[in-house]
N, C-alpha and C positions, 0 to 999 in steps of 0.2 A: 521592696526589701522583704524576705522573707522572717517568720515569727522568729528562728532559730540567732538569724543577724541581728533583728531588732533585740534579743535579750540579752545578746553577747556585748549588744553597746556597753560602753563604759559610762555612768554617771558623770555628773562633777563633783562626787566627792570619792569618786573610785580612783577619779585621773593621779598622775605621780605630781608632787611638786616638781619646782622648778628647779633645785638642788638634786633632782634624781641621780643616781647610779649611772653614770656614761656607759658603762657596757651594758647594763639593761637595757637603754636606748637606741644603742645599736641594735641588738638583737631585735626589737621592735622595727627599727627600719627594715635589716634583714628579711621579717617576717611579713612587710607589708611590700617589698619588692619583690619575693615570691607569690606574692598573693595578684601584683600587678602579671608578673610573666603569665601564672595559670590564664588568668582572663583572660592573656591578648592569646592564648593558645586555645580556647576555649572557641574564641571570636571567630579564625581562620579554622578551625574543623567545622563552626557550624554554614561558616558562609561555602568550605567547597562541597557541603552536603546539599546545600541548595543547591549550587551551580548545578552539580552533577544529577539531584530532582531533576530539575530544570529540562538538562540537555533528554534526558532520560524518556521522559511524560513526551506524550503526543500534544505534536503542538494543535491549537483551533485552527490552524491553515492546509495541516499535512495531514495529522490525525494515524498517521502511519507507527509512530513509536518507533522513527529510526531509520524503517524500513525501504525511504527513498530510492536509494539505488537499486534496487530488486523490484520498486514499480516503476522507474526511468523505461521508457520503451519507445525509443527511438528508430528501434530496427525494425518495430510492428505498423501494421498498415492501418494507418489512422484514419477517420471521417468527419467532416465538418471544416470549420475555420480553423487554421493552426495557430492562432492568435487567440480562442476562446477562451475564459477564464476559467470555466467549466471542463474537468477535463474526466471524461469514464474511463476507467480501465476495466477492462473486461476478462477474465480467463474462460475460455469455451472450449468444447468440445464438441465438435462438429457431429456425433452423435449421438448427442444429450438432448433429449426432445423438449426439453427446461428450454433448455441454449434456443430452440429454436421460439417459442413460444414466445419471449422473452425479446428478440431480436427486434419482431415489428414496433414494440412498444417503446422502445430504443430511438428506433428513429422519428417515431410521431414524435415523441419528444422531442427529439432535437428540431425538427419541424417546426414545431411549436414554438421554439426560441433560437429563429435564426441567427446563424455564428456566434450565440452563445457557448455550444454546448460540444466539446470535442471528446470523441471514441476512438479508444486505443484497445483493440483485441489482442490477446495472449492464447496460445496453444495450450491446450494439454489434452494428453490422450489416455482417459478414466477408461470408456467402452473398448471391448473389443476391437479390433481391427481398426481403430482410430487414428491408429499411426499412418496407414497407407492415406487416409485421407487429407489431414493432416501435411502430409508431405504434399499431397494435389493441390492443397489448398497456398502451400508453399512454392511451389513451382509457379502456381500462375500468376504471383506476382511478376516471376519474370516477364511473361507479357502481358502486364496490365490489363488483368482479368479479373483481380481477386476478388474486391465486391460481386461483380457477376456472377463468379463462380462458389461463392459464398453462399449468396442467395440461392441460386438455383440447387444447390447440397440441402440448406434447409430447411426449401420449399417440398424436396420431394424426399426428405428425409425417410420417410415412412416407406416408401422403394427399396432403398440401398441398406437399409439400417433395420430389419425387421427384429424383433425384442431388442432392440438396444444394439444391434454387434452389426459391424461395418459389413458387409460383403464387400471386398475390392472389386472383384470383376464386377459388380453395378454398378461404381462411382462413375469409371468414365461414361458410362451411359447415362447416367443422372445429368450431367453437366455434356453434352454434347452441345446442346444448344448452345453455349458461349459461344462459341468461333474461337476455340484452342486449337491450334498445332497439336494434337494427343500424344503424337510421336517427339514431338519436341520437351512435349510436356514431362514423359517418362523415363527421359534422359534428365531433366533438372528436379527431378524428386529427389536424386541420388548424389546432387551434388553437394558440395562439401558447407557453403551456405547456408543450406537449407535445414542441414543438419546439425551444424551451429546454431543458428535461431532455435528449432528445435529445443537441443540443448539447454539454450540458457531460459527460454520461458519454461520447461520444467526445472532449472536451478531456483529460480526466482519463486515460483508456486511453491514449493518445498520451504524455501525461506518466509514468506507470508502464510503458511500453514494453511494453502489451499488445499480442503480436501474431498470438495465437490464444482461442481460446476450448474447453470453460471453464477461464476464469484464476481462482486462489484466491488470497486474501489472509486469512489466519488474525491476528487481534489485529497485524493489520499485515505480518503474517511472508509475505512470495511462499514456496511451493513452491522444493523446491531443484532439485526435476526434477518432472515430469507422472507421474501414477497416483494410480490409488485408494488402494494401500498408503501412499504418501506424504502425502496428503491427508489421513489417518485417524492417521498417527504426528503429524504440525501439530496436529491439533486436541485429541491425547492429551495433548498435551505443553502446551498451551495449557492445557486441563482440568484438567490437576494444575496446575501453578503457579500458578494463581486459586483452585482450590477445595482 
């Protein structure tokens, strides 16, 4: 009870006799069943302000703030166990020399904790000429290429992508060695799939305020700052709490 209620009590020798005034005594009921309404109206604003806290705040599972359906990536080409508890999202750009640096210590990782640890990459094309690549690197999912041809982009990154900017006529030579169809390949760059996918991982980056690459999403959780050390403490931490 606060000081203001406590001095507003009434004594026992403030109280009314028992011969009181009847409409005085109504009025006092009157004023104390107003008093009960405010309260239960008080009660119901503070609980749906919690609720709506609540839904609001990132949860310790998702850490997303909401943002679930824009890391949903079902249509990306994932690696590891599809069962892992552990799930990376990745946003790359195939030439971001970060992206590539970054990549091998990805999979030691996941190495490291067999079918624990599952990677879901997302497009987006920051560099120059990104897009053409991008789209190569889209196509060759159609024939189950695209780790191979993943790799081999950004092993020889440093070829195709000199200060940062794509050259197209180098890619296909950078990835020859897959055993692609090229011709096949150059016909499913353009097609309408690929350019959907596209699409929606730069809808989705836009929505999570991707504005570099590469960006981590760990079981939902963004990085609280960029590095290797921080990216490895997310997914420790992720690790123990599922496993």
């Amino acid at each position: 009870m606060s000081r203001k209620s406590a001095r507003n009590r009434p004594t026992p020798e403030s109280r009314a006799p028992q011969n009181e005034n009847p409409s005085k005594a109504s009025g006092l009921s009157r004023r104390a069943i107003g008093i009960g309404v405010v309260a239960a109206l008080l009660v119901v604003l503070v609980a749906g302000y919690l609720l709506f806290k609540a839904e609001g705040t990132p949860s310790a599972e998702t850490g997303d703030g909401g943002n679930s359906a824009a890391l949903a990536s079902e249509h990306s080409p994932a690696l590891g166990n599809p069962n892992a508890k552990v799930h990376i999202v990745e946003f790359l750009d195939p030439a971001c020399e970060t992206c590539a640096q970054f990549f091998p210590l990805v999979k030691r990782w996941m190495a490291d904790n067999p079918d624990k640890i599952r990677l879901s990459v997302r497009h987006v094309a920051f560099h120059d000429g990104s897009e053409y690549v991008v789209r190569a690197l889209e196509a060759s999912r159609k024939q189950d290429k695209y780790w191979q041809t993943l790799e081999a982009l950004l092993m020889s990154q440093a070829q195709w992508a000199p200060d940062h900017t794509a050259q197209p006529d180098l890619v296909l030579q950078a990835i020859s060695g897959v055993g692609l169809n090229v011709e096949q390949l150059r016909v499913d760059m353009n097609a309408p799939d690929v350019t959907q996918r596209m699409e929606q991982d730069r809808s989705d980056a836009m929505t999570l305020k991707v504005t570099a690459t590469p960006e981590y999403f760990v079981n939902g959780r963004p990085l609280p700052s960029f590095g290797e050390q921080q990216l490895y403490s997310l997914i420790l931490e992720e690790l123990q709490r599922a496993y």
